[in-house]
C-alpha positions as CSV (number, residue, x, y, z in Angstrom):
1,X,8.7,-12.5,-38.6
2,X,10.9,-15.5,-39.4
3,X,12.4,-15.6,-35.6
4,X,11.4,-19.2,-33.9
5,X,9.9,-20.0,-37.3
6,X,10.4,-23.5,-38.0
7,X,11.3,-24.6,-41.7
8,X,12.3,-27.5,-43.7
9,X,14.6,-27.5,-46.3
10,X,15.1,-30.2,-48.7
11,X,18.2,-30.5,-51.4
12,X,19.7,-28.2,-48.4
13,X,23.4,-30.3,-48.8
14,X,24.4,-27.3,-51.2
15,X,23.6,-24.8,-53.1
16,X,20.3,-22.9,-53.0
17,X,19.0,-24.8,-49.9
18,X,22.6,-24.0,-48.4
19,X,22.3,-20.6,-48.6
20,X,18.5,-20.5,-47.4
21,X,19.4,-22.7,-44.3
22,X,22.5,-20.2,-42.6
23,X,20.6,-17.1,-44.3
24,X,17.3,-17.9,-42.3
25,X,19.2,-19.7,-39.0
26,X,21.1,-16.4,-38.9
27,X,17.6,-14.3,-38.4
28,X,16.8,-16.7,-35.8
29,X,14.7,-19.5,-38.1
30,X,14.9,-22.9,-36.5
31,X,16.0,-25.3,-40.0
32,X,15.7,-28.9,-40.3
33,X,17.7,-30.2,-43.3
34,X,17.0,-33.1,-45.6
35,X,19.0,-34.5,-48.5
36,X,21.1,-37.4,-49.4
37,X,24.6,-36.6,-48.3
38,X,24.4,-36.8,-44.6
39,X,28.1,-35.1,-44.1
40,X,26.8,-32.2,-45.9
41,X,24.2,-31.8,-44.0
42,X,26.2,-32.4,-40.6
43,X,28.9,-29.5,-41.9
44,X,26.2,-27.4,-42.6
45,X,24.6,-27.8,-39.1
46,X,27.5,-27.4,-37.2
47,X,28.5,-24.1,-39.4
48,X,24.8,-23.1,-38.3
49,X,25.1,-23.7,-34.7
50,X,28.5,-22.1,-34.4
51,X,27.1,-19.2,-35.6
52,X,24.6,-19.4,-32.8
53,X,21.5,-20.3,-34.6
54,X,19.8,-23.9,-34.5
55,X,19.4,-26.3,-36.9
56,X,18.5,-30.6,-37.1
57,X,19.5,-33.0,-40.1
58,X,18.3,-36.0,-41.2
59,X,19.1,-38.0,-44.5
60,X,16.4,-37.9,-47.5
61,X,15.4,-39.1,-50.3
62,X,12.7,-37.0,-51.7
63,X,10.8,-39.8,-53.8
64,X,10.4,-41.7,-50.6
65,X,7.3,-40.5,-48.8
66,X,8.3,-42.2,-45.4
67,X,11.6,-40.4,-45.7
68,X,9.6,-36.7,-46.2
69,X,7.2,-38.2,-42.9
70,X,10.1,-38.5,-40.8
71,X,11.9,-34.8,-41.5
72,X,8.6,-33.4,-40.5
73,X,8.3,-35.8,-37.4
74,X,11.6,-34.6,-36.3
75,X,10.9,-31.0,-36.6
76,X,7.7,-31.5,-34.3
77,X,9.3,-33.9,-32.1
78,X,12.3,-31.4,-31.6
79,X,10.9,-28.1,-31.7
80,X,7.5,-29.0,-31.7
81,X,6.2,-26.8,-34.3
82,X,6.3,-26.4,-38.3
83,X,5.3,-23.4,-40.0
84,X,7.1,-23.6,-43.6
85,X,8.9,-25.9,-46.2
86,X,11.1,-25.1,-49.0
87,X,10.7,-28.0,-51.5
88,X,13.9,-26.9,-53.4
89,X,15.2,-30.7,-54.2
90,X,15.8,-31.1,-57.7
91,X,17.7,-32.4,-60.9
92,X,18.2,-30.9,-64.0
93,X,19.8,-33.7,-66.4
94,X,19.1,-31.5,-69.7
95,X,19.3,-33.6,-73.2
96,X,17.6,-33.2,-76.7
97,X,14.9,-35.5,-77.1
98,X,16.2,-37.8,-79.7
99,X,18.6,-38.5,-77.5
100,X,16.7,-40.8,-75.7
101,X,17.7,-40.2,-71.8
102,X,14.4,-42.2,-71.0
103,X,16.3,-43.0,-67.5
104,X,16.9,-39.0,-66.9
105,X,13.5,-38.2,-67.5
106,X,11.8,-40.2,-65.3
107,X,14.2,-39.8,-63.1
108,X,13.3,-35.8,-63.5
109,X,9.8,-37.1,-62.9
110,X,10.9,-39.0,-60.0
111,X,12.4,-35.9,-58.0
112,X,10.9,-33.0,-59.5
113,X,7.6,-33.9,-59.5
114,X,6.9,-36.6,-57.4
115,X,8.9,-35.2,-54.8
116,X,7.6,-32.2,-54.5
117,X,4.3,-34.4,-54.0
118,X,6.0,-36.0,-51.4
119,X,7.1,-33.4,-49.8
120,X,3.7,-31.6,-49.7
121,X,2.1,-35.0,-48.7
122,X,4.2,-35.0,-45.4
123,X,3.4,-31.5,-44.5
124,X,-0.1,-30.9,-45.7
125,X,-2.8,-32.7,-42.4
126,X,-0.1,-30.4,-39.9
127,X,-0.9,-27.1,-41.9
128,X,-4.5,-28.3,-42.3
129,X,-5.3,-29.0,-38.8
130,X,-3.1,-26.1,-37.2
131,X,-4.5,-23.9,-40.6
132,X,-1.3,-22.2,-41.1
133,X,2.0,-23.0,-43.4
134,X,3.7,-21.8,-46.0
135,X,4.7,-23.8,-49.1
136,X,7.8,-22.7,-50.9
137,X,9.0,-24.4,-53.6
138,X,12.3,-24.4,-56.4
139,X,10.6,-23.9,-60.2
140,X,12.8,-22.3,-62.6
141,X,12.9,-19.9,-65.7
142,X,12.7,-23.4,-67.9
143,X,9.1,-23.3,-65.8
144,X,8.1,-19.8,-67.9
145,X,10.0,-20.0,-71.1
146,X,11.1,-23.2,-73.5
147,X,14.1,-24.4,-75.0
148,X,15.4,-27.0,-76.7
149,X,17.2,-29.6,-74.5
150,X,14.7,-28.8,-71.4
151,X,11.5,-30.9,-72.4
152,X,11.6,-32.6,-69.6
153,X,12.9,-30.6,-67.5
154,X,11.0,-27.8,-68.1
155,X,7.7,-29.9,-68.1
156,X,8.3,-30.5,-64.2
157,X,8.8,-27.3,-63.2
158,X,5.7,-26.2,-65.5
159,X,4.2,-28.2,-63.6
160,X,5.2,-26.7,-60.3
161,X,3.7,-23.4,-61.5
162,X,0.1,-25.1,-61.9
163,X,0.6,-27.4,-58.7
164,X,1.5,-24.5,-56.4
165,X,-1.4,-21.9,-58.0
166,X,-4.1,-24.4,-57.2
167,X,-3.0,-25.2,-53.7
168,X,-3.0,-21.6,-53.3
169,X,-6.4,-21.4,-54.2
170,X,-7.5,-24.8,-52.0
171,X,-6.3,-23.3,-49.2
172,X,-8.2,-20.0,-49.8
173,X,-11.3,-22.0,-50.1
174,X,-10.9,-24.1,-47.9
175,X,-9.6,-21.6,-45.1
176,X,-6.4,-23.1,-43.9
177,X,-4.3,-20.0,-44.6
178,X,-1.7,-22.2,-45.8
179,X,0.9,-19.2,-47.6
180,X,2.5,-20.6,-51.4
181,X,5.2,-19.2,-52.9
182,X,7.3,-20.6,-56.6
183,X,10.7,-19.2,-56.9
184,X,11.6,-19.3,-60.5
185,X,15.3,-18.8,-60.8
186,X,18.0,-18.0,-64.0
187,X,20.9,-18.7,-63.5
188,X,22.4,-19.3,-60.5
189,X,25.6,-21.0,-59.6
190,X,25.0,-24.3,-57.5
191,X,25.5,-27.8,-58.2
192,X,22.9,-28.5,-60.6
193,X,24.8,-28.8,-64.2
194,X,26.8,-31.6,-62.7
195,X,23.5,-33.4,-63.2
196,X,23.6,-33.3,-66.7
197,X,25.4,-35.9,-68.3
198,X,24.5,-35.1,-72.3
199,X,27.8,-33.5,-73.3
200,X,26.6,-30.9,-75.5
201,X,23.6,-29.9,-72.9
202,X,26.3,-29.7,-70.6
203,X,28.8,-27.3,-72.8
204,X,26.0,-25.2,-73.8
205,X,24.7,-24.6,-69.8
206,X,28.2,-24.4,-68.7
207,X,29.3,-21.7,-71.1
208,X,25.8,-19.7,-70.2
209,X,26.5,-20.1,-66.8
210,X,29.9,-19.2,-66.8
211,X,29.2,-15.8,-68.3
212,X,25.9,-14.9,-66.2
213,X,25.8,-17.1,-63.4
214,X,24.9,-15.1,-59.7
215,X,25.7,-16.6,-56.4
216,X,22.5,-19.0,-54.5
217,X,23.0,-16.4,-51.6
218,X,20.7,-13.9,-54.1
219,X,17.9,-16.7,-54.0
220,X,18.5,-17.0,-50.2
221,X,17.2,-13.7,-49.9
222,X,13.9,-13.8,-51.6
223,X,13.2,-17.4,-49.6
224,X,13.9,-15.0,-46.4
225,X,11.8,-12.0,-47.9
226,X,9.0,-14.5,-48.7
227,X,8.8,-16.2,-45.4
228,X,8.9,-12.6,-43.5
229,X,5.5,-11.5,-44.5
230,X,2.6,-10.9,-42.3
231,X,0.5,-13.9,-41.8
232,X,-2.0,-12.1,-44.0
233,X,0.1,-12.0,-47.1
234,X,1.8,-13.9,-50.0
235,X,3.8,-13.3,-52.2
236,X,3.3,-16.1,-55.1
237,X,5.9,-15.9,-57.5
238,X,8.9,-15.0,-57.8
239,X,11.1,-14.7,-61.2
240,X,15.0,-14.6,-60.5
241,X,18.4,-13.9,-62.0
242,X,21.3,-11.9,-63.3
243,X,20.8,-8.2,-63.9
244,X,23.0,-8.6,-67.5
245,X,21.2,-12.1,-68.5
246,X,19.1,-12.0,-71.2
247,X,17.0,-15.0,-70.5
C-alpha cells in the first residue's frame, strides 16, 4: 500500500523525481522533496497540494550529508514517520576520456556516488532501529551496458548496481527488512543532457534522444509499482525504456 507512506525524493525539482512525487502524492504518499532549486520545489508542492495530496520541501545538496540529515529530520518532525527514499539525484556530463573533463568526473563522483552515500547515510539508523525501509535508487542502462563517452558515468551507476545488491543482502542478514530496489532507465526525456557540456557527447545524446526518448511519467510508474508491494517483497531491479530503442 503506498497511502500515508512517507517518501523522500531527491533531484525531485524536475524530471524523473517530478513525476514520482505528484504520481505517488496522487495515491495518497506523503513526499518530502529535496534538490537545489527551491522554486522548483515550491511549484511542485503547491501543484501537489492543490491536487489534494501532501507534500514538504526543503533545499539540498546531495554531497552534503547535513543537508540529506535535515530532509529526513523534516519528514519525521512533520509526519513523523519514514518508510522509503528515492535517491534519484544525479548528473550525467558524458565526454571521451582524452578529453580530460577531470572537473566532470569528480563531480560525477561527487553526486552520483557520494550522494547516494549520503543519502543512505541519513536514512539508514531510522530503517535499522524501526527495521523497515525501502531504498530506491536512479542507476541507468550506462549501469548494464558500455559505451564510449560514459566511463565515468557509467562507472557510478555500476557502482549503484553493486552498492544496492549488498545492502539488500545486509539487510537480509541482518533482519532489518529494509526493501532495495535500482531502476535502470534508457532513455527518458528529463533534464539530464543539459549536463553535458562536451559538444559532440551532447549531439550524439541529443539526436538518440530525440528519436527514442519516453516521458519520466513511464519511470514514475515503476517507482509507484515498486513501493506498492507487500512488506514481504522486492522487487530489485528494474531495466527501463522505449519499446522501439535498441539500446
Amino acid at each position: 500500500m503506498i497511502k500515508d507512506k512517507v517518501v523522500i525524493i531527491t533531484g525531485a525539482s524536475s524530471g524523473i523525481g517530478e513525476a514520482s512525487a505528484k504520481l505517488l502524492a496522487s495515491k495518497g504518499a506523503k513526499v518530502v522533496l529535496g534538490a537545489r532549486r527551491v522554486d522548483q520545489l515550491k511549484r511542485i508542492a503547491e501543484e501537489i497540494k492543490q491536487a489534494g495530496g501532501e507534500a514538504v520541501y526543503a533545499e539540498l545538496d546531495v554531497t552534503k550529508q547535513s543537508d540529506n540529515d535535515a530532509l529526513v529530520s523534516l519528514a519525521k518532525d512533520t509526519y513523523g514517520r519514514l518508510d522509503a527514499t528515492f535517491l534519484n539525484a544525479g548528473l550525467m556530463p558524458n565526454s571521451m576520456l582524452s578529453a580530460l573533463k577531470t572537473d566532470e568526473w569528480n563531480q560525477m563522483i561527487d553526486v552520483n556516488i557520494k550522494g547516494v552515500l549520503n543519502g543512505l547515510a541519513a536514512v539508514l539508523p531510522t530503517f535499522t532501529a524501526q527495521k523497515s525501509g525501502h531504498v530506491l535508487a536512479t542507476s541507468s542502462v550506462a549501469g548494464l551496458k558500455a559505451y564510449p563517452g560514459g566511463a565515468v558515468y557509467g562507472g557510478t551507476k555500476w557502482f549503484l548496481r553493486n552498492f544496492m545488491e549488498v545492502l539488500r543482502m545486509e539487510s537480509a542478514m541482518e533482519g532489518t527488512n529494509i526493501r532495495t530496489t535500482t531502476i535502470y532507465p534508457a532513455a527518458i526525456n528529463t533534464e539530464l543532457l543539459s549536463t553535458i557540456s562536451d559538444q559532440g557527447a551532447a549531439s550524439t545524446m541529443q539526436g538518440l534522444y530525440d528519436k527514442y526518448g519516453i516521458s519520466a511519467d513511464r519511470i514514475a510508474k515503476v517507482v509507484e509499482f515498486a513501493i506498492d508491494q507487500p512488506d514481504d517483497t522486492v522487487i530489485n531491479e528494474f531495466t527501463v525504456g522505449p519499446a522501439n530503442q535498441p539500446w
